[in-house]
DSSP file (Angstrom, degrees, kcal/mol; ACC not computed):
  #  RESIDUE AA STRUCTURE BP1 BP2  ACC     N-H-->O    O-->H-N    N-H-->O    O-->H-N    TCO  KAPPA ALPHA  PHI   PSI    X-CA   Y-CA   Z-CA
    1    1 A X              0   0    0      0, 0.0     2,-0.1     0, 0.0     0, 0.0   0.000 360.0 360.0 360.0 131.1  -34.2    7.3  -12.8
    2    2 A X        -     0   0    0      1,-0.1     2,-0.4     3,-0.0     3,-0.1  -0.412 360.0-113.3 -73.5 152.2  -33.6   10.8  -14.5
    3    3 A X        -     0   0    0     -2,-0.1     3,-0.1     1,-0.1    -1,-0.1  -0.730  42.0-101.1 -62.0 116.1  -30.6   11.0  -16.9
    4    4 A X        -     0   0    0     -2,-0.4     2,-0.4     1,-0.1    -1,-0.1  -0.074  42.5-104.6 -47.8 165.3  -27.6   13.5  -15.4
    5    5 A X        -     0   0    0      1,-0.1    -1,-0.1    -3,-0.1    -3,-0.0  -0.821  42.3-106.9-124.8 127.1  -27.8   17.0  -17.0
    6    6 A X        -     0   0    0     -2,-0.4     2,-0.7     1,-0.1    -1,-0.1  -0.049  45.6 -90.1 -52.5 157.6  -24.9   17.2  -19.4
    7    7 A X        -     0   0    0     -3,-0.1    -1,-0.1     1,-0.0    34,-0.1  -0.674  37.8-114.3 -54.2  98.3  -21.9   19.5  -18.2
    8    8 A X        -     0   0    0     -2,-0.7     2,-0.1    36,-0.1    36,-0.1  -0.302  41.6-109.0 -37.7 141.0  -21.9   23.6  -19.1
    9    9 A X        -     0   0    0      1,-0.1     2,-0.5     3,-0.0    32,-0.2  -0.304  26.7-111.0 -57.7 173.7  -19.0   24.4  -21.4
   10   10 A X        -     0   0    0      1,-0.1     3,-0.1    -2,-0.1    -1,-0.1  -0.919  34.2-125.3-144.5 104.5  -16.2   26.3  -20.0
   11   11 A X        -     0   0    0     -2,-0.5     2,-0.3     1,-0.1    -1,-0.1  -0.128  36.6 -95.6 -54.4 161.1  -16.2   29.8  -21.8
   12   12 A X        -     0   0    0     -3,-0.1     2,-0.4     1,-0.0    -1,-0.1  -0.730  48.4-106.4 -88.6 142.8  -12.8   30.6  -23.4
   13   13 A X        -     0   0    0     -2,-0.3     2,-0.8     1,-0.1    -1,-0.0  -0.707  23.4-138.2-103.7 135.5  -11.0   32.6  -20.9
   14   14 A X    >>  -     0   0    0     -2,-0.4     4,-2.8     1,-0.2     3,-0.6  -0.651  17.6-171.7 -97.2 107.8  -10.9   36.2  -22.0
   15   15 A X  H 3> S+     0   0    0     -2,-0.8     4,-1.1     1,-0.2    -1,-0.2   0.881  84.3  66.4 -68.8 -39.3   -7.1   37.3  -21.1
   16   16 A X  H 3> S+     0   0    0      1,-0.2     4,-1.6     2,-0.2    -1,-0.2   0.703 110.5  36.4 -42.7 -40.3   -7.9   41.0  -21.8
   17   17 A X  H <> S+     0   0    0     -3,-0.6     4,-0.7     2,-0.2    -1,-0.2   0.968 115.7  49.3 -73.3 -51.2  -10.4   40.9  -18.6
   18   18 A X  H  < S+     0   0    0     -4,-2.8     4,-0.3     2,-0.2    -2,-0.2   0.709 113.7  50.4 -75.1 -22.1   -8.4   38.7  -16.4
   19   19 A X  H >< S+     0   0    0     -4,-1.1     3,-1.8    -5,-0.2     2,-0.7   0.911 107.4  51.7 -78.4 -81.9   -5.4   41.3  -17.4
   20   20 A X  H 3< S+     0   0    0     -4,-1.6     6,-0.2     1,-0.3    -2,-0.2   0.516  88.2  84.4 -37.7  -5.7   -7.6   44.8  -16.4
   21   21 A X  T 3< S+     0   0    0     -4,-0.7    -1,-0.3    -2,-0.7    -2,-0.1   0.943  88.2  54.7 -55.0 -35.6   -8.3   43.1  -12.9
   22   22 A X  S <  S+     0   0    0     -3,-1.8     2,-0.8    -4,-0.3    -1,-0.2   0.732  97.8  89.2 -51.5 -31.2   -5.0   44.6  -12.2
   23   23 A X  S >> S-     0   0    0     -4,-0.3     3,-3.1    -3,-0.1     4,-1.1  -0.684  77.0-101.1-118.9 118.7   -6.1   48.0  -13.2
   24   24 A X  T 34 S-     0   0    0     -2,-0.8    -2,-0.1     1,-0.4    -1,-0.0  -0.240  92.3  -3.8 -68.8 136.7   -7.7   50.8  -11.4
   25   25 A X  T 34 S+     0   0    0     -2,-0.1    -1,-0.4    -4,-0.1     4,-0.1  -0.689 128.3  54.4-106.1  42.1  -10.4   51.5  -11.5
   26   26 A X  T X> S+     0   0    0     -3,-3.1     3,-3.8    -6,-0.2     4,-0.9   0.695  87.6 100.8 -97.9 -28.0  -12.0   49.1  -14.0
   27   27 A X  H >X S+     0   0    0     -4,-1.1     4,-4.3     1,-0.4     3,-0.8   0.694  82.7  42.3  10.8 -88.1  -10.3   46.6  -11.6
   28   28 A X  H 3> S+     0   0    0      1,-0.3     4,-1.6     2,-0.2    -1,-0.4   0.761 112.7  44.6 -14.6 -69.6  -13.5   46.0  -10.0
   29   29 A X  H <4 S+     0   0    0     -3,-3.8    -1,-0.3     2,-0.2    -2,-0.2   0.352 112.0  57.5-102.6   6.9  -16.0   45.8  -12.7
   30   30 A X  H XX S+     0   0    0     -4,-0.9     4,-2.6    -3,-0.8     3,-1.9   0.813 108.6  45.7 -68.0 -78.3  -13.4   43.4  -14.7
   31   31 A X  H 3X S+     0   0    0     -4,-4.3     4,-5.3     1,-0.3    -2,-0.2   0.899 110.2  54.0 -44.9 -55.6  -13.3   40.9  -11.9
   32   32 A X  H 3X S+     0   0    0     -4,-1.6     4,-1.3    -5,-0.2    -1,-0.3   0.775 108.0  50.2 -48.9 -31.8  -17.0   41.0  -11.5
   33   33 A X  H X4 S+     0   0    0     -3,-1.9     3,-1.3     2,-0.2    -1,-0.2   0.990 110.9  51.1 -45.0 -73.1  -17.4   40.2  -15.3
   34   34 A X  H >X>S+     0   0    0     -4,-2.6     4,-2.7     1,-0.3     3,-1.6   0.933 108.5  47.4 -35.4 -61.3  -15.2   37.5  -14.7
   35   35 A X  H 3X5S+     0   0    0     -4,-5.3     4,-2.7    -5,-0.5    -1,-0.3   0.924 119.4  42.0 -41.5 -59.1  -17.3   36.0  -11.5
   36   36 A X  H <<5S+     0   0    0     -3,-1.3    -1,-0.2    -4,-1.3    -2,-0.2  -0.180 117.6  48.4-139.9  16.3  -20.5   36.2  -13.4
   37   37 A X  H X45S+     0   0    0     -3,-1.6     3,-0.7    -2,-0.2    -1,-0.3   0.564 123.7  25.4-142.5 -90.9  -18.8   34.9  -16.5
   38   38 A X  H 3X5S+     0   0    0     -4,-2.7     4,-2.7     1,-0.3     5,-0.4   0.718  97.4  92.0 -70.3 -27.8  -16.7   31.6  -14.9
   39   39 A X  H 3X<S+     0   0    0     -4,-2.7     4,-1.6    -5,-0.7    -1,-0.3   0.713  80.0  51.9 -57.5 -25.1  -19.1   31.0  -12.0
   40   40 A X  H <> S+     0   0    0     -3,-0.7     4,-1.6     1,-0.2     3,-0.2   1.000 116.0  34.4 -62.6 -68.5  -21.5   28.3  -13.7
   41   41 A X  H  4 S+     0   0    0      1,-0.3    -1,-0.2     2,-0.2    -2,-0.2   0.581 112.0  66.6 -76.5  -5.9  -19.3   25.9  -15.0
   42   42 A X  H  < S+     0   0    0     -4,-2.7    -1,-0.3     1,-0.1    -2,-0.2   0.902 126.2   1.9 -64.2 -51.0  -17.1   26.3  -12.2
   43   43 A X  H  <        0   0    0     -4,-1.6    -2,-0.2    -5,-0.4    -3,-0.1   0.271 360.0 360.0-119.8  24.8  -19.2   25.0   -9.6
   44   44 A X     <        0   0    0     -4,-1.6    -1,-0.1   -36,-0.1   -36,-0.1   0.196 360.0 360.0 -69.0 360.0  -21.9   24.1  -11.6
């Protein structure tokens, strides 16, 4: 039986991005940071 694969850490969430989602037009390429950022250790 294999050993379970340790957990990813959980980046420190960068409030500077998560603020500029609001704002057009980096809006966009902020969230996407974020996604491509959170998404491992969210559902990882």
């Amino acid at each position: 039986m294999s050993s379970p694969q340790p957990a990813q850490a959980f980046p420190v969430t960068m409030w500077s991005k998560v603020l500029r989602t609001r704002e057009e037009p980096v809006a966009q390429a902020a969230l996407e940071q974020l996604c491509a950022i959170y998404w491992a250790p969210v559902v990882g």
